[in-house]
N, C-alpha and C positions, 0 to 999 in steps of 0.2 A: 504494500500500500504506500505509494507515494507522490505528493504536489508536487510540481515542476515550474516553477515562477522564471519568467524571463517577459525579456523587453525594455527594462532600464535602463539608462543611458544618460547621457549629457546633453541639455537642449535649453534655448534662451527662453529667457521669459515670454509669453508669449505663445509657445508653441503648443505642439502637442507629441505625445507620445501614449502609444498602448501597452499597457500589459497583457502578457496573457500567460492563466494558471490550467497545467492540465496535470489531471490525474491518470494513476495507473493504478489496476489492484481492486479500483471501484467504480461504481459509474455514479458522474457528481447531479447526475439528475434527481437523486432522493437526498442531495444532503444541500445544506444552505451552505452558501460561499460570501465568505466576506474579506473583505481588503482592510488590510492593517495598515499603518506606516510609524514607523520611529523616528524621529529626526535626531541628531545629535544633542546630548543632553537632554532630551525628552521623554517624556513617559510615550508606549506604546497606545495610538489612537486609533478607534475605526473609523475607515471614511467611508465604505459602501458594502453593502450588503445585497445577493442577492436568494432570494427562498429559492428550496425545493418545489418541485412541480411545476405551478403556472409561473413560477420564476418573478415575483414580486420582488422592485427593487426600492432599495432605503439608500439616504446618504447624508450623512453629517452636512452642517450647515455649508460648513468652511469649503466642501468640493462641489456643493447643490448646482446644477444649472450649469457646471465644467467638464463633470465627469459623468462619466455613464458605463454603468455593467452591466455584460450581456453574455447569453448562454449559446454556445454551441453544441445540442448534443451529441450530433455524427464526430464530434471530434474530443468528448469528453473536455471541453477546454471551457473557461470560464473567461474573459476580457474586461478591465478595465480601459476604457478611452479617455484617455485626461488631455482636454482643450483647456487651452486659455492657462497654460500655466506659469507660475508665480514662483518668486524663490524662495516663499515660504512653502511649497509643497515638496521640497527636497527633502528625502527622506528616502530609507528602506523600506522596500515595501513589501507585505506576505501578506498572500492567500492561505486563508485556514477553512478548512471544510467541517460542518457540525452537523451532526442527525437529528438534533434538537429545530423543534420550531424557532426561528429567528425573526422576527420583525422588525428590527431596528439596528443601524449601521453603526450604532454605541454597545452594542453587547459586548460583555464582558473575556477578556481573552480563554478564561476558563471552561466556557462553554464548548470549544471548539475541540475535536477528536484530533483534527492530521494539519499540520505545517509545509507550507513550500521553506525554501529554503533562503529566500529573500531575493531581494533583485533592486539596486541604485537606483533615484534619480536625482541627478542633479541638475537645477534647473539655473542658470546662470541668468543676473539679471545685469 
């Protein structure tokens, strides 16, 4: 069983960049997928969450209307799109996958079963 986070990278303020989380081991259409990020010296924050089945998505204030998660299931992969990025969204970011109902992109890191492994973004402004 394991997440696969990639797509990080270096990019100006302003831009955009994708994440994308795939698993192996499970299929991420029954479990909820949410995006973490840690910035240096900060505590670990949720920015976006997306549920199991009809794929309902939630997102912290701070990414609202920037970012958007979406499901692919022929390819077991989960995507974050982050437009309009800022150099306060620089940070590491992980996908963690949970069997628990999820509704909201602030749940707690505890709730969650399986980790990717991280993946940069640095957004230069």
């Amino acid at each position: 069983v394991q997440l696969q986070a990639s797509g990080g990278g270096l990019v100006q303020a302003g831009g955009s960049l994708r994440l994308s989380c795939t698993a192996s081991g499970f299929n991420l259409d029954y479990y909820a997928i949410s995006w973490f990020r840690q910035a240096p010296g900060k505590e670990c924050e949720g920015v976006a969450c997306i549920s199991s089945g009809v794929g309902s998505t939630y997102y912290a204030d701070s990414v609202k209307g920037r970012f958007t998660s979406s499901r692919d299931d022929a390819k077991n992969t989960i995507y974050l799109q982050m437009n309009s990025l800022k150099s306060e969204d620089t940070a590491v970011y992980y996908c963690a996958a949970s069997q628990r109902v999820i509704t909201s992109a602030l749940a707690t890191t505890s709730m969650y079963d399986y980790w990717g492994q991280g993946t940069e973004v640095t957004v230069s402004s």
